[in-house]
C-alpha positions as CSV (number, residue, x, y, z in Angstrom):
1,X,-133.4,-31.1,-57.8
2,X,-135.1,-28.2,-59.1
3,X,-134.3,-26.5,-61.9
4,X,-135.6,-22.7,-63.4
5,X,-135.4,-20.8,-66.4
6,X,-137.6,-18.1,-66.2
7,X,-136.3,-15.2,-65.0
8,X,-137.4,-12.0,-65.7
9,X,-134.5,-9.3,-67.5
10,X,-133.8,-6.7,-64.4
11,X,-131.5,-4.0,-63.6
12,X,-130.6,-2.0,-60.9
13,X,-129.4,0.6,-63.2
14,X,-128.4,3.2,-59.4
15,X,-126.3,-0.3,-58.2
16,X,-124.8,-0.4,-61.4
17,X,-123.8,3.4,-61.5
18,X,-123.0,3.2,-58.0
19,X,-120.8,0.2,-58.8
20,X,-118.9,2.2,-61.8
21,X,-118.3,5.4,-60.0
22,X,-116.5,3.7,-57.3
23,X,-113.8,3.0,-59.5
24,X,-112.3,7.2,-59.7
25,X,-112.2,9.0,-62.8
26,X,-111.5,5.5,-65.0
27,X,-115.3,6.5,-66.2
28,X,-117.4,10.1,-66.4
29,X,-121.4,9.7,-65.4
30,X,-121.7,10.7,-68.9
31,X,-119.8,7.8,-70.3
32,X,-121.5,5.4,-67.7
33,X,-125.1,6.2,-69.0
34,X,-124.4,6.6,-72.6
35,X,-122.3,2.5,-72.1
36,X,-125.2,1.3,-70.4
37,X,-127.6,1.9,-72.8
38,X,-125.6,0.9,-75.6
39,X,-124.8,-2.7,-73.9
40,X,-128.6,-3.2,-72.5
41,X,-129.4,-5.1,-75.6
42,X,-125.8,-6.9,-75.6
43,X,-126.0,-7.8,-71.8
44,X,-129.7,-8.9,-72.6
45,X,-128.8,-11.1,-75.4
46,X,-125.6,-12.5,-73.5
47,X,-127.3,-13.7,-70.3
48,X,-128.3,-17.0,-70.1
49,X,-129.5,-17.6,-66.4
50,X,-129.6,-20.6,-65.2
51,X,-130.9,-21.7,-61.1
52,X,-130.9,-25.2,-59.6
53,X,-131.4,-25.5,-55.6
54,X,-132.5,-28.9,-54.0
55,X,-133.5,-29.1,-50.6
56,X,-131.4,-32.3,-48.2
57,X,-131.4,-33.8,-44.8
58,X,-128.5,-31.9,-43.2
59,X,-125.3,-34.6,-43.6
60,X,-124.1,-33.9,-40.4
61,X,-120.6,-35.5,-40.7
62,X,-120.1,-32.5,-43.0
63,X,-121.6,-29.7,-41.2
64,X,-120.0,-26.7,-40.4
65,X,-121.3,-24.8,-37.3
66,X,-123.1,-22.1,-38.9
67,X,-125.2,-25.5,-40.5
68,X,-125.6,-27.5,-37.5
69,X,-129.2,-26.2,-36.5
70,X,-130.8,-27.2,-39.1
71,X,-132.1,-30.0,-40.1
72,X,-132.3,-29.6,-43.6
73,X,-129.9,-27.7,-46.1
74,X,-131.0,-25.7,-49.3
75,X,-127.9,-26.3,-51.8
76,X,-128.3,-23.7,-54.9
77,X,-126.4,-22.2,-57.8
78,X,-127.2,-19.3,-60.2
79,X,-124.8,-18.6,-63.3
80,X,-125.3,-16.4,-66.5
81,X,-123.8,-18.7,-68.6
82,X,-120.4,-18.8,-70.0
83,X,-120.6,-16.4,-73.0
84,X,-120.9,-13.6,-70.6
85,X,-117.4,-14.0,-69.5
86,X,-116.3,-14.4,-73.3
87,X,-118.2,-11.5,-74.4
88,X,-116.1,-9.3,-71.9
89,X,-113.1,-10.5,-72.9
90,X,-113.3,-10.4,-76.2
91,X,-114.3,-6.2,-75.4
92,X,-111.0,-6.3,-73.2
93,X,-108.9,-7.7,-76.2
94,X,-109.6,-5.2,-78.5
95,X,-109.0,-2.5,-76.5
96,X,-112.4,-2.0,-75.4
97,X,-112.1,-1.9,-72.2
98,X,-114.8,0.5,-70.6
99,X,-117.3,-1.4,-72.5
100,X,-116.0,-4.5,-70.7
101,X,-116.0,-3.0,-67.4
102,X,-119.9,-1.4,-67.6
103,X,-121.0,-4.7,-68.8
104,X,-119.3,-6.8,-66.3
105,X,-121.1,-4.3,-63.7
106,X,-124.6,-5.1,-65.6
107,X,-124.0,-8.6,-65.2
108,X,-123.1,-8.6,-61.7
109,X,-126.1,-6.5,-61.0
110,X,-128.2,-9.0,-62.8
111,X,-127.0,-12.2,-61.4
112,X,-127.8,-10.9,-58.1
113,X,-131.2,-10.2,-59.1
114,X,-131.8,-13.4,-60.5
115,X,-130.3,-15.2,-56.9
116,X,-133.3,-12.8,-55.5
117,X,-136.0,-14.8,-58.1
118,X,-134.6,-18.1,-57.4
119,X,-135.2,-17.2,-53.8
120,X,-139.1,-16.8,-54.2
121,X,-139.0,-20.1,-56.3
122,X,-137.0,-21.6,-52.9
123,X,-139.2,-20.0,-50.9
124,X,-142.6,-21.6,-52.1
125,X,-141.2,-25.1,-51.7
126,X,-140.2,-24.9,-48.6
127,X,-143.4,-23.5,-47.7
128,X,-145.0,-26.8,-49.1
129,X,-142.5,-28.7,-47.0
130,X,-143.2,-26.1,-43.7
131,X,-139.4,-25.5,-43.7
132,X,-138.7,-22.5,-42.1
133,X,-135.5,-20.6,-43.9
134,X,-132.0,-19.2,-42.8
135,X,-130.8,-16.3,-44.5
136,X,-128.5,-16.9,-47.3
137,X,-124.9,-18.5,-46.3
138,X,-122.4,-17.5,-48.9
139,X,-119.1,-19.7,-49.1
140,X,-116.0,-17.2,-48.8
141,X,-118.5,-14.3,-46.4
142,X,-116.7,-15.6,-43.0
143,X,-119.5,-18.3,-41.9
144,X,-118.2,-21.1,-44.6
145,X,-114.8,-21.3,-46.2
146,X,-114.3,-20.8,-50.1
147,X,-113.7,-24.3,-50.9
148,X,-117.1,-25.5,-49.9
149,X,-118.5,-24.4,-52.7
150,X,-116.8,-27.3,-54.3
151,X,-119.0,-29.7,-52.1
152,X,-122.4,-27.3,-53.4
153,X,-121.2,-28.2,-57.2
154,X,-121.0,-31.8,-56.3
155,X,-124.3,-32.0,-54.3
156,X,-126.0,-30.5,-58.2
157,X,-124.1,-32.5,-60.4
158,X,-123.1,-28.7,-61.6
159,X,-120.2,-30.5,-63.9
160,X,-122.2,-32.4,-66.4
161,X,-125.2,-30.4,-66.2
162,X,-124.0,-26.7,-65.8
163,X,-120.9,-27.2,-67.2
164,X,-119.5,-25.4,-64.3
165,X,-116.3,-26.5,-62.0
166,X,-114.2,-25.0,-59.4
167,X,-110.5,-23.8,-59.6
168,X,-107.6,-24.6,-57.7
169,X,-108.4,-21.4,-55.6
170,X,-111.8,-22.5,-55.2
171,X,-113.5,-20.2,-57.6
172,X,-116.4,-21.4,-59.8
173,X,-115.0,-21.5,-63.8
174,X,-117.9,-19.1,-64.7
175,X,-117.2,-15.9,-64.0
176,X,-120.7,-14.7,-63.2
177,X,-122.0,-17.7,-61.1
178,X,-122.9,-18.2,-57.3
179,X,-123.1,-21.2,-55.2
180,X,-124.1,-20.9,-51.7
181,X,-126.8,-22.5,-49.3
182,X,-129.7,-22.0,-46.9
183,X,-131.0,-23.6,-43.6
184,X,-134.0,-25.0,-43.6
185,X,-135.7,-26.6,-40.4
186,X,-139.3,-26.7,-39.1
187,X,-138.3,-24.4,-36.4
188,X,-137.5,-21.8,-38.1
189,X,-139.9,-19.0,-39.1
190,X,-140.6,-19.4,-43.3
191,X,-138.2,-15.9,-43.6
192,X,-138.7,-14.3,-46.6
193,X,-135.8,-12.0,-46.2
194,X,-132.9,-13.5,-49.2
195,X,-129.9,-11.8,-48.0
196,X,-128.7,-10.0,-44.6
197,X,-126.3,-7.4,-45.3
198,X,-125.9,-6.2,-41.7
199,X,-124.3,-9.8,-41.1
200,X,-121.8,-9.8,-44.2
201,X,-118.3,-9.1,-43.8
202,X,-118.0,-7.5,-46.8
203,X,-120.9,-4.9,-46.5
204,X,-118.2,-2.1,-45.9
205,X,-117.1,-2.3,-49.7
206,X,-119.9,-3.9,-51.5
207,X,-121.2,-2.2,-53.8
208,X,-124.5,-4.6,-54.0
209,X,-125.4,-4.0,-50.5
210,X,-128.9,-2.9,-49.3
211,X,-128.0,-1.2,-46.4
């Protein structure tokens, strides 16, 4: 298992605006710049990413059929930590709540940028094992159902060393957290593209799409 740390502190500040403004007239552009760079330093401060990935002989007894072409699987998780979630929540209880909705936007935005830097971490060891790479498979985006991220959390030992669990509905305890997997097979080319929106059910309303 592989573990990083060291991400570097981005922000798509357009995604995040973009994100914000698709909620109506709950928030003016004004009030959207003027929150995010009040929270930069908060949202800085908060985050504590986390990535672990580990790269395994596919266990075919388990494999669904977007996974049975390859002969390896790439099982990963990126989370923010819990105090992100708490920080928003204690905005939202004191009334706060526009605060708490601009910083959960930041946080979304940055969690997918740091799934992007785990990638190029993913990336270079599967080069060194000439594994070429699937495009990222998301549990809950139509090719795998919700509940296997359960079987991604118990691949990485996620409880005891993340802290992090899934719900009875299947979603991961920490808000701000992503488990999902790759394929990884010497006949593949070594892709270096993360993420392909024009494949994801979701693309029509979501609002991190690059597309």
């Amino acid at each position: 298992m592989e573990v990083v740390l060291d991400f570097d502190f981005k922000l798509n500040k357009s995604q995040v605006f973009r994100t914000l403004k698709s909620y109506g007239e709950l928030l003016e552009e004004n009030e959207i710049e003027g929150l995010y760079n009040l929270l930069l330093p908060t949202v800085y401060e908060t985050a504590e990413p986390v990535g672990i990935f580990s790269i395994e002989k596919n266990d075919s007894h388990l494999s669904f059929n977007v996974m049975k072409n390859y002969s390896h699987m790439v099982y990963c998780i990126i989370t923010l930590g819990d105090n992100c979630s708490k920080k928003i929540s204690e905005f939202f209880s004191y009334g706060n709540m526009k605060r708490g909705m601009v910083m959960d936007a930041m946080l979304t935005s940055y969690l997918f940028e740091t799934s992007s830097q785990l990638f190029t971490h993913i990336y270079k060891k599967s080069k060194e094992l000439n594994l070429g790479l699937s495009c990222r498979i998301s549990p809950g985006d139509g090719e795998l159902p919700l509940e296997y991220q359960k079987n991604i959390l118990e691949k990485l030992d996620a409880k005891n060393f993340l802290n992090l669990t899934v719900t009875e509905g299947y979603m991961l305890s920490s808000d701000h957290s992503m488990a999902y997997i790759y394929g990884a097979d010497e006949n593949l080319p070594l892709n270096k593209k993360d993420h392909d929106c024009s494949r994801c059910p979701n693309r029509d309303i979501c609002n991190m799409k690059t597309i």
